[in-house]
N, C-alpha and C positions, 0 to 999 in steps of 0.2 A: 553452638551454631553449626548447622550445616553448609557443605559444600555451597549447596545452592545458593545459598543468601551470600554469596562474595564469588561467587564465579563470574568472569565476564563472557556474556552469552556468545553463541558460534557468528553472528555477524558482523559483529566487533573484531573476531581476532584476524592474524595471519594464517594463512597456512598454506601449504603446498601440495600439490599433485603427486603422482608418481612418474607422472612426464613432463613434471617443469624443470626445466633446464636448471642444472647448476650454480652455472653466472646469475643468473636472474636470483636465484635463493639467498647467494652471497649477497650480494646489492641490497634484497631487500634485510637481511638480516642487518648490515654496516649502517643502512640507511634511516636501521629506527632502532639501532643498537641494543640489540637482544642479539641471544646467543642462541636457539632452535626453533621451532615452531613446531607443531604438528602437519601429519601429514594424512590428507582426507580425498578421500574419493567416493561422489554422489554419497557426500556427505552421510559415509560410512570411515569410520577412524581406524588407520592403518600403521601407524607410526612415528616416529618421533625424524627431524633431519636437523641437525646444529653443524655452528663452525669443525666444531671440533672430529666431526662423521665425516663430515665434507674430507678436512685435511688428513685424516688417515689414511681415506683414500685415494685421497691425492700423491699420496706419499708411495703407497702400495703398488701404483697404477703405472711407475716408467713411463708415464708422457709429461709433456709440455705445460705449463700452468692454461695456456688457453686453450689448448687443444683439450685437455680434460674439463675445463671446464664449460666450452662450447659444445664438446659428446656426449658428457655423461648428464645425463637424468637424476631425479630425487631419487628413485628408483633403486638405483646403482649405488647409493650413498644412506639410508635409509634406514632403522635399527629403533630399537624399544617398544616392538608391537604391542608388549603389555603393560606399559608405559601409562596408566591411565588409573583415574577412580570413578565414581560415581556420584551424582548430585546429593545422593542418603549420605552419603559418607560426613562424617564429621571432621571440621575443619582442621584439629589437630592430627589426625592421621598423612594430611599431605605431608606434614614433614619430612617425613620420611622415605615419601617416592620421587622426588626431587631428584636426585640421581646425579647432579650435576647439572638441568637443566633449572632456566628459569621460571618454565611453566611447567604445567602438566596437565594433559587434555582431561575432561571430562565428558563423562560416556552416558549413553542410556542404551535401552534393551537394543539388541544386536548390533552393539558396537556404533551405535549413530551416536555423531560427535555433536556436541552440547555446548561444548566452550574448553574454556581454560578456567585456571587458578594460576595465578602468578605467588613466587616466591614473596614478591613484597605486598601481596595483598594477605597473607597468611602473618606474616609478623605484623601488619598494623594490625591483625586482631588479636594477635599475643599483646601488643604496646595496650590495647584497647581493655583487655582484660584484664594486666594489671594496674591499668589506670594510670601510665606511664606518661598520658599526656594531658593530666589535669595537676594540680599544684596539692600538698597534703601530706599527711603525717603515717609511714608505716611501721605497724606494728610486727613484728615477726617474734609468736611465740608455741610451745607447743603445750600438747592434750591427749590427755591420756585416749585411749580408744574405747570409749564406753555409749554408752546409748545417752542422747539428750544432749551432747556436747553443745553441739551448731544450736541447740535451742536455748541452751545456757548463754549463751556468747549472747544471741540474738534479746537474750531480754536486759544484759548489761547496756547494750548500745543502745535500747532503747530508751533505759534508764537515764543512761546518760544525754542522752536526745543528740548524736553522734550522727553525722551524715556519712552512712559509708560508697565510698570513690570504689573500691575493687573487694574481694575476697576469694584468695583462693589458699587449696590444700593439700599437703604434701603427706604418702606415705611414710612411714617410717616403721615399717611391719616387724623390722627385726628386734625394734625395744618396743613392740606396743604402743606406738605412741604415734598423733601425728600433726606436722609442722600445719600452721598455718598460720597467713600475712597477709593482715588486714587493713587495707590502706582508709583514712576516715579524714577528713578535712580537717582544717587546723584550727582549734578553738584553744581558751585559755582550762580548760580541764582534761588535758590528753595524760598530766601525770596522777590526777585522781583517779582519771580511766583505769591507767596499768595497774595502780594501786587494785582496784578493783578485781579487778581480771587475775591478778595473782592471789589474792584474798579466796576467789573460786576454783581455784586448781589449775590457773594457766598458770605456765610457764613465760616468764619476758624473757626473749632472746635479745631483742634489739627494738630502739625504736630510734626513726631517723628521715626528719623532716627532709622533703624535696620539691 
C-alpha cells in the first residue's frame, strides 16, 4: 500500500504558521493531545514544531514561561525541514522517519504539503497485514529459496480449500532460506494441512491458534 491510501488529507490536519504564537501551539497540541504538528506556509511545508522543540527552547531562552511564550513564534522554535515523505512512498517506509514524532507530513512537488500519516494509522496497517484482527490459526514455517515456492504453497491451500486471513515473508539470506507465516482460518484439517506442507519441503516452525 501507498502513503496515499492512509494519509489524512491537508484539510483535516493541524498545523502551524511560522508566526503563530507559541501559547496558541501549546494549547492546541494539550487540547487534542498530540505531541507536533507540521508547520506550513501558503501551504508550502516548512517544518516540523512539538512539545518537545517548544521546551528546549524554552529552556535555552533565560525568560519567563509567559513571557516566552507570548514572544516567541513557531518560527523561533521550529526544526525537521526534511521531516517529510511522499504520497508514492510506501507505507512501511514511514516507519522509520518518525523520529519521535507522531506524524509525518506528506509532501508533493515543490514541497506543497498534502497531509500527514500518523504513527497509529501505519501500525493498524501492519495489525491489518497480519491479520492481527481477525480470529485464526498461524502457521510459521520456512522454505528453502528456489523458484515456484509461493506457487507451491498456493496450490496446497487450495487443495485444501483453506481461507487465508494474512501471508507474509521473511528474509533469511544468510541460510538460503525464507520464513514465512501464514495465518488461514480455523477449520478441523489445519493438522493434515502442516502434514502437507512438510511432506513438500516446508519447514513447521510453529503453529498457534489466536
Amino acid at each position: 500500500m501507498f502513503v496515499k491510501g492512509i494519509m489524512k488529507d491537508a484539510h483535516e490536519c493541524w498545523t502551524a504558521s511560522v508566526d503563530t504564537p507559541l501559547k496558541e501551539v501549546i494549547d492546541r497540541l494539550n487540547e487534542n493531545d498530540i505531541q507536533g504538528m507540521p508547520v506550513v506556509v501558503e501551504g508550502t511545508f516548512r517544518g516540523m514544531v512539538s512539545k518537545e522543540l517548544i521546551y528546549k527552547n524554552f529552556f535555552e531562552s533565560g525568560m519567563t514561561k509567559d513571557s516566552f511564550l507570548a514572544e516567541r513564534k513557531v518560527g523561533d522554535a521550529m526544526a525537521y525541514e526534511d521531516l517529510y515523505i511522499t504520497e508514492s512512498d510506501v507505507f512501511e517506509q514511514t516507519l522509520t522517519t518518525f523520529k519521535g514524532f507522531s506524524v509525518v507530513a506528506v509532501i508533493g512537488d515543490h514541497r506543497k504539503f498534502l497531509g500527514i500519516v500518523t504513527r497509529y494509522d501505519v501500525l493498524e496497517q501492519f495489525e491489518s497485514a497480519f491479520g492481527m484482527k481477525k480470529k485464526g490459526v498461524r502457521i510459521a514455517f520456512t522454505s528453502e529459496e528456489s523458484e515456484g515456492r509461493i506457487a507451491r504453497l498456493a496450490e496446497i491451500v487450495k487443495q485444501y480449500h483453506e481461507n487465508i486471513i494474512s501471508l507474509a515473508t521473511f528474509d533469511e539470506t544468510a541460510k538460503l532460506t525464507r520464513r514465512i507465516v501464514l495465518k488461514i482460518e480455523k477449520k478441523d484439517n489445519i493438522e493434515k494441512f502442516a502434514k502437507k506442507l512438510e511432506r513438500s519441503g516446508f519447514r513447521i516452525l510453529d503453529i498457534k491458534e489466536d
